[in-house]
N, C-alpha and C positions, 0 to 999 in steps of 0.2 A: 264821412267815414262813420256813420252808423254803429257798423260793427265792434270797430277800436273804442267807438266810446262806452256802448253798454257796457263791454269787457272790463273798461277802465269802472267804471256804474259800480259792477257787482262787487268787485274787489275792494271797493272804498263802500260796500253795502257789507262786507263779511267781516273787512277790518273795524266797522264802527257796532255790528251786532255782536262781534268777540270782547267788545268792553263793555257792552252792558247788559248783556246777557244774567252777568252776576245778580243783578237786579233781582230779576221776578225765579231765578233760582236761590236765590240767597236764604230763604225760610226753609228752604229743605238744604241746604248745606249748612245752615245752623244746625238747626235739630240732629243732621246726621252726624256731625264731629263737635257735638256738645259746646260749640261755642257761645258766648255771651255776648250782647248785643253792642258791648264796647270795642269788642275784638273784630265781630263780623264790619262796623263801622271801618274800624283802621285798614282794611284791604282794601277798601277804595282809595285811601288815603296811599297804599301802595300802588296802586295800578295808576293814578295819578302822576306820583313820582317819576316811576319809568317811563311816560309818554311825558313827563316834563326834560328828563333827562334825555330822553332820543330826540323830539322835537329840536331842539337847542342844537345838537348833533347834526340832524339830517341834513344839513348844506357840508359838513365835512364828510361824509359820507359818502354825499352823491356826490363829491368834490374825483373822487376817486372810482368812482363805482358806476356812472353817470345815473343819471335819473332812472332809467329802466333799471338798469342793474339795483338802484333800491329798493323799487318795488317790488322786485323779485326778493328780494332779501328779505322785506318785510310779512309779503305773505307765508314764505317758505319760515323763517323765524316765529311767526304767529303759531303757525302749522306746527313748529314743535312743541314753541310752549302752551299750547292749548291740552296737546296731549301726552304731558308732563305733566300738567294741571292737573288731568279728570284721576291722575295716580295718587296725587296727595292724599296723605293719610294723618294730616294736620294742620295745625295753626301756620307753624313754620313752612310747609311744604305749601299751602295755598297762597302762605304772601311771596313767597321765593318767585312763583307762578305766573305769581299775578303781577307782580314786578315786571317780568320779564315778558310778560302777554303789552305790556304799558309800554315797555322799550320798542317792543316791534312793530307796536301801530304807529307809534312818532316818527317811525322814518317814513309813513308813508304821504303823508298829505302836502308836505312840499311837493318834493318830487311827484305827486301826483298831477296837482295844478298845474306845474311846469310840462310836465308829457301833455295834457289834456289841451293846454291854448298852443304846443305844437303840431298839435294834431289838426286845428280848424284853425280856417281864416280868422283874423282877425272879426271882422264885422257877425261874427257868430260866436264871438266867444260867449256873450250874455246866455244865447240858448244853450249854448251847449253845459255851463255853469252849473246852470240850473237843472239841467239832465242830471249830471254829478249832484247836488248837492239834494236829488230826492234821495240817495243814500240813506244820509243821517235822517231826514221825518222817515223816511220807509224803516227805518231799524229801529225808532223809537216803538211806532207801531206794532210792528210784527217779533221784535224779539220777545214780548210777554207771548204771545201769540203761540210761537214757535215750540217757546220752554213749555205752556200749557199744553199740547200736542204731543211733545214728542214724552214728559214726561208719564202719558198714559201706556208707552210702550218699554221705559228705559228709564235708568237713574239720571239723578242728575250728571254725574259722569258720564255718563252715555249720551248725553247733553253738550258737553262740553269736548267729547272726545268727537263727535259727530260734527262740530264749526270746525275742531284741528283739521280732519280729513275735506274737510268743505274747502279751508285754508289754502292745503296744499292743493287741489285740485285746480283752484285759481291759479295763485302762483306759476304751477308748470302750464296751465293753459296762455295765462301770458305772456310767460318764454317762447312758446312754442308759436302764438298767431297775436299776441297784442305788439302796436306800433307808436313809435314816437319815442320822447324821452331818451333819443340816443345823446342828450350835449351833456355836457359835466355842469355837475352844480355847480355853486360857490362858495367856498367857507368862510363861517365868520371872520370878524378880527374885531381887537378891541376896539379899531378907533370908530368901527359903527355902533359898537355895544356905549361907547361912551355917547355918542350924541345921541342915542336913544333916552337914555337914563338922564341927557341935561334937559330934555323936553319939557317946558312948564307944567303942558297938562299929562304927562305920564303915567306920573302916579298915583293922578285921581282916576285918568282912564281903567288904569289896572285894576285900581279899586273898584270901581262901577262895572268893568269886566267880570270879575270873579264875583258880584252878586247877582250880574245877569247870568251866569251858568253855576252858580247854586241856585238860582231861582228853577231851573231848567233842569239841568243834568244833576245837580246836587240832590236836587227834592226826590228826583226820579229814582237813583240810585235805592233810594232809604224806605217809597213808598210802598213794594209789598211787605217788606217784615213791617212798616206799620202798620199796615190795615190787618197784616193776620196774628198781629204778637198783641197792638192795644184793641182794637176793634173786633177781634171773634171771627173776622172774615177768614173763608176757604183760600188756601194755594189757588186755588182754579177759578173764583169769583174774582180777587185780588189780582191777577195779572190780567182777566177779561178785562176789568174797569179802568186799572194803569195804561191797556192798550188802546180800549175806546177814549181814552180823556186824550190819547196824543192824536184822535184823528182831523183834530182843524188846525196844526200847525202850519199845512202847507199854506192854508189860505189866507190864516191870519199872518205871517211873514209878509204875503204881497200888500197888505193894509196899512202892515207898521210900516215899508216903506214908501205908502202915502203920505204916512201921517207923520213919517222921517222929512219929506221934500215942502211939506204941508208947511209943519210947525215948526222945524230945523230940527238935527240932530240931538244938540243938549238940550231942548225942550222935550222933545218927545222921548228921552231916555229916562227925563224927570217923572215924566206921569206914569214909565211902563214902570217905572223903580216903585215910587211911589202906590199905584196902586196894586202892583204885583207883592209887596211888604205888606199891604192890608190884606188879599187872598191868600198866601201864604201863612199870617195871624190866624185866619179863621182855618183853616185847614189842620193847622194842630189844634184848635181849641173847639172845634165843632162835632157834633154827633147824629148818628141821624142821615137824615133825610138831609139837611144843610149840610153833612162831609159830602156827600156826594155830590153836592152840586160845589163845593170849592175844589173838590176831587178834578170835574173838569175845567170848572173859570182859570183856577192856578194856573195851569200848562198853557191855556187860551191866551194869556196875555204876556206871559215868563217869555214865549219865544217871538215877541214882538219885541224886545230889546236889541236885538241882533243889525236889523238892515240899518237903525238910525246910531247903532255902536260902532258898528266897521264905517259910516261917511263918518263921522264922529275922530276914525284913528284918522282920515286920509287928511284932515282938515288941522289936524296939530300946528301950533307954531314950529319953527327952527327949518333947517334946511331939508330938501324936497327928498334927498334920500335918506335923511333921518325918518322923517313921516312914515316915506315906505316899509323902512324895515320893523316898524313900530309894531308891526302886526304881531312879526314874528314872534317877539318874546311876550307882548301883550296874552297872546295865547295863551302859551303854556304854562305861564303865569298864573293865569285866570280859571287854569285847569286843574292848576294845581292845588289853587285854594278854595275854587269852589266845587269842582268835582272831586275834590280829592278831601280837604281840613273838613270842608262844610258836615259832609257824611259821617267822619269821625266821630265829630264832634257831636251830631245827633246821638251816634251809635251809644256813646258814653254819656249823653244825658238818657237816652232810653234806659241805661242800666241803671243809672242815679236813682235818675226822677219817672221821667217816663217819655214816650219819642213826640210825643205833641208838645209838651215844654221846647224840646229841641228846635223840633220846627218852628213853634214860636218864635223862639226867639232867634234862628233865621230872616224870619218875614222882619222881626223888630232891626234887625241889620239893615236889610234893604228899605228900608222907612229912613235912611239916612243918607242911602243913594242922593235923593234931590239935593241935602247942604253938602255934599263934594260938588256936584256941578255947578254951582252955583258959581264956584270956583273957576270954573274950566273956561278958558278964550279957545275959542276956535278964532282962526284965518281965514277970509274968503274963498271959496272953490279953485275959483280961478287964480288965486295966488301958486 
């Protein structure tokens, strides 16, 4: 089903480009509603929240709503608060926005998964996965891409009002011709959230989670206002280089999980932590000809934590449906602190000090990844 899946593709390519779009428009939605670099930080730390608080949700949701019925909801909800957003006329009205842009992408990516290995055989789930998950690398890429194009014609409102309409266009397209996802979710209850949270390695995972996607989605968030607020760089140079630095995600992911099945999981999440905290170091503290090249190393290795961090959750001790649900809130968790606090917290050392300290001391975070694993038992596979 070809068709059903690109459909399912673009919708989880519009839902993942509507949150970070903020990014490489963020320099011109400073400057244009005079905000300071601590305030423009804390909107990420909103839009976090709201995909930490839907995420958590989306099983009661689609409990009632079945899985299609949340996707629909999600992109139709997207679709308004995008263009609720491009009206804001402040501080309050962008995070209100952006909250609510954060609620409506968390309903989607359960229920998406769940429609998507409805949709194909079993023995194709792997390819078809990985159709879905060029999404997120294609939106890393092309969302600086996009904002630098379309802002040659339109403000950044016209930016953001133009993914609303994209949103919505999805959504009733999926009403109208996308398939699958007709079963009902299932909602939480405490007695799963409780054996999550007694899991030995938990709450190291969590931890080592939310420095793999500050490494990634954190840094990402924060790096055009740093190239164009401390470094002198153009709007238009700044999201060219943000775009080209994301363009060997795809391949370095299939490496890391070589080098996941190679060296096991908690080894290989040690070296990505470990030397991803030294590129990260040099990238706030470098100038030059050396930013540039930590501009793309960073991103080249950041998204190598990923394939050897998910065998990483499936391998936890405790019981087999604890493991599994370990994801769930592993995620949002992870999302919340490192695409969401990490950003903040640059924002408000940018305003301090300045946004390379920030990031410093980021990288100096993740330099502490390897003594949490160090900690971590995993279980054999086949346990």
């Amino acid at each position: 089903m070809p068709g059903a899946l690109l459909l399912l593709t673009a919708i989880f390519f519009l839902n993942f480009c509507s949150r970070v779009m903020m990014a490489p428009l963020m320099p011109r939605v400073e400057q244009s509603l005079n905000l300071s670099h601590a305030q423009a930080g804390s909107l990420f730390l909103l839009l976090s929240l709201g995909y930490f608080i839907s995420i958590l949700g989306s099983g009661l949701v689609a409990a009632r709503l079945t899985h299609r019925g949340n996707i629909i909801l999600s992109a139709l909800g997207m679709a308004g608060a995008l263009l609720a957003l491009s009206l804001a006329g402040g501080l309050g009205g962008l995070g209100a926005g952006l909250l609510v842009v954060g609620m409506a992408a968390g309903l989607y990516l359960p229920s998406g998964l769940a429609t998507l290995t409805s949709l194909v055989r079993p023995d194709h789930w792997g390819r078809a996965v990985a159709v879905h998950e060029l999404a997120p690398n294609l939106g890393f890429v092309l969302a600086p891409l996009l904002a630098m194009g379309l802002l040659e014609v339109m403000s950044w409102r016209g930016v953001i009002a133009g993914l609303g309409l994209a949103s919505l266009a999805g959504g009733l397209s999926f009403w109208r011709w996308g398939r699958g996802g007709g079963m009902a979710g299932q909602a939480p209850d405490l007695k799963s959230l409780r054996a999550i949270l007694g899991l030995p390695g938990f709450w190291i995972m969590m931890l080592c989670f939310s420095l793999g996607l500050g490494a990634s989605l954190g840094i990402y968030n924060m790096l055009p206002l740093y190239l164009v607020s401390q470094h002198g760089y153009s709007p238009h140079k700044a999201d060219l280089l943000v775009s080209a630095s994301r363009l060997s995600g795809v391949a370095m992911a299939f490496l890391a999980g070589w080098a996941s099945d190679r060296l096991g999981p908690r080894t290989a999440m040690a070296w990505v932590l470990g030397l991803c905290g030294v590129l990260t170091l040099g990238l706030g503290l470098a100038q030059g000809g050396w930013l540039v090249a930590m501009l793309f190393l960073q991103p080249m290795l950041a998204v190598c934590f990923f394939p050897p961090g998910f065998a990483a959750l499936g391998r936890l001790g405790g019981p087999p449906a604890a493991r599994a649900n370990a994801v769930s809130l592993t995620v949002p968790l992870s999302f919340l602190l490192g695409g969401g606090a990490l950003p903040a917290l640059i924002g408000f050392l940018g305003e301090r000090l300045s946004f390379g300290w920030g990031i410093a001391l980021a990288g100096a975070c993740m330099l502490l990844g390897p003594l949490f694993l160090r900690r971590l038992e995993l279980v054999s596979p086949h346990q």
